[in-house]
VOVEX-890359 format. One line per field, with one value per atom (N, C-alpha, C): residue number from 1; residue in three letters; atom name; x, y, z. Coordinates in steps of 0.05 Angstrom, whole numbers, always signed. Last residue first. Example, Ala and Ser with C-alpha at 12.3 -4.5 7.8 and 13.67 -1.06 7.14 Angstrom:
REM residues 2
k = c(2:2:2:1:1:1)
r = c(ser:ser:ser:ala:ala:ala)
a = c(N:CA:C:N:CA:C)
u = c(+257:+273:+258:+264:+246:+264)
v = c(-45:-21:+1:-114:-90:-66)
w = c(+142:+143:+157:+156:+156:+156)
END
This chain:
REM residues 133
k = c(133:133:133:132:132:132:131:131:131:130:130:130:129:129:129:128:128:128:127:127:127:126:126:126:125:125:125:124:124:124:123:123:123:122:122:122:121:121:121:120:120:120:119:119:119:118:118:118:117:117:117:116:116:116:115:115:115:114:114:114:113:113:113:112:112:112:111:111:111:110:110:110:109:109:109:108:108:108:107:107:107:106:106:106:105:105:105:104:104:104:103:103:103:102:102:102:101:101:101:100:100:100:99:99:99:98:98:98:97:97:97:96:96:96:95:95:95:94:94:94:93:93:93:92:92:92:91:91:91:90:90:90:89:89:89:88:88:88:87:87:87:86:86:86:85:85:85:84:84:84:83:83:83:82:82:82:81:81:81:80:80:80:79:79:79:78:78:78:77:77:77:76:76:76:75:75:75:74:74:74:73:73:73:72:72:72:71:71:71:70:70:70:69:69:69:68:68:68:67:67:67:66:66:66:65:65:65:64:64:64:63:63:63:62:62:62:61:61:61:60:60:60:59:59:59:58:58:58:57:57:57:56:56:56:55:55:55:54:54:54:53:53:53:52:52:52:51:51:51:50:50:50:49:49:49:48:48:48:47:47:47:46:46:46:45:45:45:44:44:44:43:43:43:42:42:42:41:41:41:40:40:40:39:39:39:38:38:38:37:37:37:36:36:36:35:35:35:34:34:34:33:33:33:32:32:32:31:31:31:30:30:30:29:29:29:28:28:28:27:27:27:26:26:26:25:25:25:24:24:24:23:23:23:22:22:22:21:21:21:20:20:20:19:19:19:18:18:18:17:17:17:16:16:16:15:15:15:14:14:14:13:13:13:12:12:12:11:11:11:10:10:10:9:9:9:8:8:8:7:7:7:6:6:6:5:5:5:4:4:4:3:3:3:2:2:2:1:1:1)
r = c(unk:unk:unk:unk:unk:unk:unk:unk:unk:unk:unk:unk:unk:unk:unk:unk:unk:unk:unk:unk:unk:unk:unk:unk:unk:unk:unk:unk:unk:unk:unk:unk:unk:unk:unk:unk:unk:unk:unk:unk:unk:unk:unk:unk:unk:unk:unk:unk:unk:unk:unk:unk:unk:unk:unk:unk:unk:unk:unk:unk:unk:unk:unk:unk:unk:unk:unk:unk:unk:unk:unk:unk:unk:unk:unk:unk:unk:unk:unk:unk:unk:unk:unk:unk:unk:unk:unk:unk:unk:unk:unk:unk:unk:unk:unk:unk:unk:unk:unk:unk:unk:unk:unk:unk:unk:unk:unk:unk:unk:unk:unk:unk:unk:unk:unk:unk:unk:unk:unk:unk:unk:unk:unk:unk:unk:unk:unk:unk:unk:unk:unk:unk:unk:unk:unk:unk:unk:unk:unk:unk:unk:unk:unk:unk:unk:unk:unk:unk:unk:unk:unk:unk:unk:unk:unk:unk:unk:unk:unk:unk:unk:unk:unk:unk:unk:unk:unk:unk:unk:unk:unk:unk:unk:unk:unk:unk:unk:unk:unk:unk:unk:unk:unk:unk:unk:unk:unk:unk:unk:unk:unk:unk:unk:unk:unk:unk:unk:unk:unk:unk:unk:unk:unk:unk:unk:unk:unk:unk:unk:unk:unk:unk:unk:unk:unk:unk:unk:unk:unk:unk:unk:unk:unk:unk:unk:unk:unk:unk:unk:unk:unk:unk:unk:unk:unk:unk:unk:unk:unk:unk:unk:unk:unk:unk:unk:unk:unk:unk:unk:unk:unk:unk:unk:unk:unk:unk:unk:unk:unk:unk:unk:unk:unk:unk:unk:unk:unk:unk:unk:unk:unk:unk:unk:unk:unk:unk:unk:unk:unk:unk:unk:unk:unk:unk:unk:unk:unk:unk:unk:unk:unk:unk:unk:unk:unk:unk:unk:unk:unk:unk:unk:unk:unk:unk:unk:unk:unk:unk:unk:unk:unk:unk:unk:unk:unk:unk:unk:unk:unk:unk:unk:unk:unk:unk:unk:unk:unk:unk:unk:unk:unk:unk:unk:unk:unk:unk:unk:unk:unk:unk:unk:unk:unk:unk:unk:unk:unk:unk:unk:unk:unk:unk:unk:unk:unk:unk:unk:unk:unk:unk:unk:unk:unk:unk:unk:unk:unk:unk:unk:unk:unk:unk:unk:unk:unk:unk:unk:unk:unk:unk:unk:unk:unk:unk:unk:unk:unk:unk:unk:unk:unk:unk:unk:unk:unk:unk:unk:unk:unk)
a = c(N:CA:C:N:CA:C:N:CA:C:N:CA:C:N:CA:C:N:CA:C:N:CA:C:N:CA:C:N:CA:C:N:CA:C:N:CA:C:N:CA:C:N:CA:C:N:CA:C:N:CA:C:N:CA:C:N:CA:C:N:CA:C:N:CA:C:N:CA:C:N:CA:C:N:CA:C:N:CA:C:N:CA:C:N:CA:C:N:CA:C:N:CA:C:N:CA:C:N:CA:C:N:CA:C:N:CA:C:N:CA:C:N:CA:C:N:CA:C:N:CA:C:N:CA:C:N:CA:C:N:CA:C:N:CA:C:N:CA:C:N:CA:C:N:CA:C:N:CA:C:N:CA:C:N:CA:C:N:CA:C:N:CA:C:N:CA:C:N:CA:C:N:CA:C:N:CA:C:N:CA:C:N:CA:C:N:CA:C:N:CA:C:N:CA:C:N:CA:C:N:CA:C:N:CA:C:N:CA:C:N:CA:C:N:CA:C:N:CA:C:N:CA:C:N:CA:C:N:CA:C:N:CA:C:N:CA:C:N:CA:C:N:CA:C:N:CA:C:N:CA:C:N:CA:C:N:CA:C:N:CA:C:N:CA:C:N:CA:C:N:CA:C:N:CA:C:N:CA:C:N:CA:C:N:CA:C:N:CA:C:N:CA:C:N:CA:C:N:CA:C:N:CA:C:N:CA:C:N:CA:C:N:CA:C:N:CA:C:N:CA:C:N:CA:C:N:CA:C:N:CA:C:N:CA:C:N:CA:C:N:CA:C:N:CA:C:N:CA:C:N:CA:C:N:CA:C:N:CA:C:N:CA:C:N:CA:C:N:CA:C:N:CA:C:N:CA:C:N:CA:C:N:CA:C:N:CA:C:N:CA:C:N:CA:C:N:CA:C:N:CA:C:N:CA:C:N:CA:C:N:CA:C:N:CA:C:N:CA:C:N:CA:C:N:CA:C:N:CA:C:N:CA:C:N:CA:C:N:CA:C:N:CA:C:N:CA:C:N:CA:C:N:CA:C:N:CA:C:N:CA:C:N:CA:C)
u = c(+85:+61:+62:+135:+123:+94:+153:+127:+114:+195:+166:+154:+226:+221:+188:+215:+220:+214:+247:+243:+243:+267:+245:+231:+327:+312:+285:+358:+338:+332:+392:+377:+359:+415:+396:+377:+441:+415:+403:+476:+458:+437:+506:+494:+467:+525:+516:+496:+568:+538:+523:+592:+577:+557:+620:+604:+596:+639:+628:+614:+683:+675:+643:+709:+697:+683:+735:+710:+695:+777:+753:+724:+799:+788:+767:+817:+800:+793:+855:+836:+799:+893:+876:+852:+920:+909:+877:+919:+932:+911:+919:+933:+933:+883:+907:+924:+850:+871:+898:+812:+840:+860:+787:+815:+838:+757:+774:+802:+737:+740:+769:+717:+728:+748:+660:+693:+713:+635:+656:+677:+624:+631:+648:+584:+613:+623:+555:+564:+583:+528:+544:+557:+504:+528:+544:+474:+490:+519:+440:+450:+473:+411:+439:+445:+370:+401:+414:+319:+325:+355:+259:+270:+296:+248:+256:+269:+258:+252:+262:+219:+245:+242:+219:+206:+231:+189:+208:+200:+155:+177:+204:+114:+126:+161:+69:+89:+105:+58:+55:+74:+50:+66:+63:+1:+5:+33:-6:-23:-20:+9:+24:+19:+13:+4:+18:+44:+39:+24:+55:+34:+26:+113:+106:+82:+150:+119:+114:+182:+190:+167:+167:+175:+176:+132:+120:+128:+171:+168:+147:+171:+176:+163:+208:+203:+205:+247:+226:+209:+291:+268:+250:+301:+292:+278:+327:+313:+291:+375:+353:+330:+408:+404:+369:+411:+398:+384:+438:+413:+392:+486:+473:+445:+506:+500:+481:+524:+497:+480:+559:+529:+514:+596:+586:+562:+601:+598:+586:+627:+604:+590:+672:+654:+626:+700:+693:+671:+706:+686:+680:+743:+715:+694:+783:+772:+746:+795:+792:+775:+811:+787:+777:+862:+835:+811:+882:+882:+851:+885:+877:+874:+928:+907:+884:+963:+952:+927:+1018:+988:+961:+1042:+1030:+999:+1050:+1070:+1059:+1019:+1018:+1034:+1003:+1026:+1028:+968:+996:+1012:+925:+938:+966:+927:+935:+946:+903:+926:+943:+860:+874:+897:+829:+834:+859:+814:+832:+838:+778:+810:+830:+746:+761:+782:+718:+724:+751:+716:+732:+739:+668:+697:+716:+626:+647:+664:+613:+620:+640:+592:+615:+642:+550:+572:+607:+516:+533:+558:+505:+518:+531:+488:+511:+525:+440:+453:+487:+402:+415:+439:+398:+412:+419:+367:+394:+409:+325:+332:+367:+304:+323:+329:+284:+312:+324)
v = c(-1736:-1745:-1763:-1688:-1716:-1716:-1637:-1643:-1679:-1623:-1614:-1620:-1679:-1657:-1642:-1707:-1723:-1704:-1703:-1684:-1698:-1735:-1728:-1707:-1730:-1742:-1740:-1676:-1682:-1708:-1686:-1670:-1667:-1728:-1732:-1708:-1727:-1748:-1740:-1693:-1683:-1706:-1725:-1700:-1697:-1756:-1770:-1746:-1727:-1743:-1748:-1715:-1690:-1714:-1752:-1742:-1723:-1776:-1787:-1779:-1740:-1728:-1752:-1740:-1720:-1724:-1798:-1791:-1766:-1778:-1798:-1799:-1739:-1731:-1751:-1776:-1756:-1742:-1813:-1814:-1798:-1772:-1778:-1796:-1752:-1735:-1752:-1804:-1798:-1772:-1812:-1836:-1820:-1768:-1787:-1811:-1756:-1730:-1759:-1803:-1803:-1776:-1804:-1830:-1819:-1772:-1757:-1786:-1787:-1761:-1765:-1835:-1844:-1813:-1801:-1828:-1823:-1787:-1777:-1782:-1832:-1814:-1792:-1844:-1868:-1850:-1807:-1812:-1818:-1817:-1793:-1790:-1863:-1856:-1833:-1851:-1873:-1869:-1810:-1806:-1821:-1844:-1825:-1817:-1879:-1893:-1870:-1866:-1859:-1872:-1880:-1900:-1894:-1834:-1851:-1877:-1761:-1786:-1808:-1715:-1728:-1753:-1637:-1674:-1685:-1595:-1599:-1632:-1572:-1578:-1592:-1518:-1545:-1552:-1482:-1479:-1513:-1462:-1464:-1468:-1478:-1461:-1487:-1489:-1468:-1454:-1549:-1528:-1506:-1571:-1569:-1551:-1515:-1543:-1539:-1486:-1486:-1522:-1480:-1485:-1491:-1460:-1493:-1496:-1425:-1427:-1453:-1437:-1430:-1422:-1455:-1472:-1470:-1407:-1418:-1458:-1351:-1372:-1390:-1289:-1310:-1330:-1231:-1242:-1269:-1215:-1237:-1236:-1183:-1170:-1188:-1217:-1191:-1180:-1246:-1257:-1233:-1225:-1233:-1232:-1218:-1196:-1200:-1270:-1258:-1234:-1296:-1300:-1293:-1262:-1263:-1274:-1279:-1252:-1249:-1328:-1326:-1294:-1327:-1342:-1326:-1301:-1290:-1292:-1347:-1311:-1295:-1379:-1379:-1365:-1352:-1358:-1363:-1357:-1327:-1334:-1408:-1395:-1362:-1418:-1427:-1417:-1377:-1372:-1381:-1416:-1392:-1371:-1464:-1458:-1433:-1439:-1455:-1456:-1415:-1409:-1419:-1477:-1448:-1431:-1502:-1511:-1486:-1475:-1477:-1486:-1463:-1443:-1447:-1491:-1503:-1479:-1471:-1481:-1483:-1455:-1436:-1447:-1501:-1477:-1456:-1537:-1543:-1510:-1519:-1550:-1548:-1461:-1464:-1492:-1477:-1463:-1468:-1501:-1515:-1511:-1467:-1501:-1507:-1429:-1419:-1445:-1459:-1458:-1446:-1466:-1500:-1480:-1419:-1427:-1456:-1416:-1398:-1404:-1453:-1453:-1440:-1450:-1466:-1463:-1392:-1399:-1421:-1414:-1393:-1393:-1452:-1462:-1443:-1407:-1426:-1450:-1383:-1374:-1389:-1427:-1410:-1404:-1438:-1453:-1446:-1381:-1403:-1421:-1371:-1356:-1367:-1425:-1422:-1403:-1408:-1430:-1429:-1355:-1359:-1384:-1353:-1359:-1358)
w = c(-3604:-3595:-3569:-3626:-3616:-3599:-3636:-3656:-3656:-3607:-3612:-3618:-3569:-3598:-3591:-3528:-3545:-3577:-3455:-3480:-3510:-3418:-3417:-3443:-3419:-3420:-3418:-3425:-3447:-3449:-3384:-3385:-3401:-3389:-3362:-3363:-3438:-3446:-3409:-3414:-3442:-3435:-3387:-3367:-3396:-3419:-3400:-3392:-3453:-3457:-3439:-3406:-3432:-3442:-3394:-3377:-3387:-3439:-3427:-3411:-3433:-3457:-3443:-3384:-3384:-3411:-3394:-3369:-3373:-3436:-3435:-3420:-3399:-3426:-3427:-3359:-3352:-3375:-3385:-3375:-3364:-3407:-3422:-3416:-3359:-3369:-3387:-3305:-3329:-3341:-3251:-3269:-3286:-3215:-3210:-3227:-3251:-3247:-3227:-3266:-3294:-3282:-3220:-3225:-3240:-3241:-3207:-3216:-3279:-3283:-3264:-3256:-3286:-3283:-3224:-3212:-3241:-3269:-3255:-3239:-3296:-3308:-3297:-3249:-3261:-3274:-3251:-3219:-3242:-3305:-3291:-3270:-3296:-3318:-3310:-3256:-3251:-3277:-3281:-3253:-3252:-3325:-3329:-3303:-3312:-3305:-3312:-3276:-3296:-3285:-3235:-3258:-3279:-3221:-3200:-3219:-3229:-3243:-3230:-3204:-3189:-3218:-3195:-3207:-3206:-3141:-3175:-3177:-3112:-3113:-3122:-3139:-3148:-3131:-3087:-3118:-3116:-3034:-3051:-3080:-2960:-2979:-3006:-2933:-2937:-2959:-2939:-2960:-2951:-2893:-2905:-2933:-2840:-2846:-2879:-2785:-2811:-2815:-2724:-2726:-2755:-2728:-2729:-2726:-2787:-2769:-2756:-2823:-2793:-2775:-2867:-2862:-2828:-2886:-2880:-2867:-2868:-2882:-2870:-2847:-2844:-2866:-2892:-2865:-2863:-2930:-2939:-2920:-2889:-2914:-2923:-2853:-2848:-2868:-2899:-2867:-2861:-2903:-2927:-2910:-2855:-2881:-2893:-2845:-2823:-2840:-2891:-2882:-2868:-2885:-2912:-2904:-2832:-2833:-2857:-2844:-2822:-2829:-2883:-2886:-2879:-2850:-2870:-2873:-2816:-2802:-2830:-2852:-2838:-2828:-2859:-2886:-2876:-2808:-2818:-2843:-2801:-2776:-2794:-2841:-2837:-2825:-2815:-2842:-2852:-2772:-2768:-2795:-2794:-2778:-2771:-2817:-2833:-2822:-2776:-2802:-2814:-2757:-2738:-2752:-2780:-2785:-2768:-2804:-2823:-2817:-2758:-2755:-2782:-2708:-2728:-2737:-2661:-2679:-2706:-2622:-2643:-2663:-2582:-2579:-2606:-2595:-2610:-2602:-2560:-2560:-2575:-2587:-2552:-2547:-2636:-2629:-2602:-2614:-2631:-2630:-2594:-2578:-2600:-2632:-2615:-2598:-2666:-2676:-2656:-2633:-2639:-2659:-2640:-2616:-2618:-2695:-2677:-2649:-2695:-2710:-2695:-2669:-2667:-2677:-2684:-2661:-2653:-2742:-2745:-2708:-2726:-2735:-2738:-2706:-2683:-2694:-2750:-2725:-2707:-2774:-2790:-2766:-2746:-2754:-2759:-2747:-2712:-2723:-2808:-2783:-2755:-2805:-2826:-2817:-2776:-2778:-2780:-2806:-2772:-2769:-2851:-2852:-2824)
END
């Protein structure tokens, strides 16, 4: 996790740094956006710290070794179905979602009941009962 510890950290760095630029450019008038950066750079500080934490106790990974090959780390990196269309119902299902909070309640009922199916058949695609052959 020193990867994701270099990363956090220096993202937490920028923040704080570009919120005190920020402040100083607009004179402090404007404190929502310095605030915001400032809060970012802290969530990040967090991250970093939660990774460095973990870090320390897993040790190293077989991602942060660069001498590793690739048969050293083990286990499934899950399954991908390259042919399946519920992704696409569900992307549209959600557009349909974000449209109906801007035009209308009952849009987004529609989209959402749409996107219960949709999500169900992506997830029990590949599942044809117990007792199929």
């Amino acid at each position: 996790m020193r990867i994701e510890f270099k990363m956090f950290a220096l993202l937490s760095v920028f923040f704080f740094v570009m919120g005190t630029i920020y402040g100083l450019w607009g004179k402090w008038s404007e404190p929502a956006g310095a605030v915001a950066l400032y809060l970012s750079g802290l969530l990040a500080a967090m991250i970093a710290y939660y990774t460095w934490f973990t870090g320390r106790k897993i040790g190293y990974r077989p991602e942060e070794n660069e001498s590793a090959t690739i048969d050293e780390f083990e286990g499934d990196f899950g399954f991908f179905s390259p042919y399946s269309w519920w992704p696409l119902f569900l992307g549209g299902c959600a557009a349909v979602c974000f449209l109906g909070l801007a035009i209308g309640w009952w849009l987004f009922i529609i989209g959402g009941t749409f996107g219960i199916v949709a999500l169900i058949g992506w997830t029990f695609e590949y599942w044809h009962g117990e007792h199929a052959q």
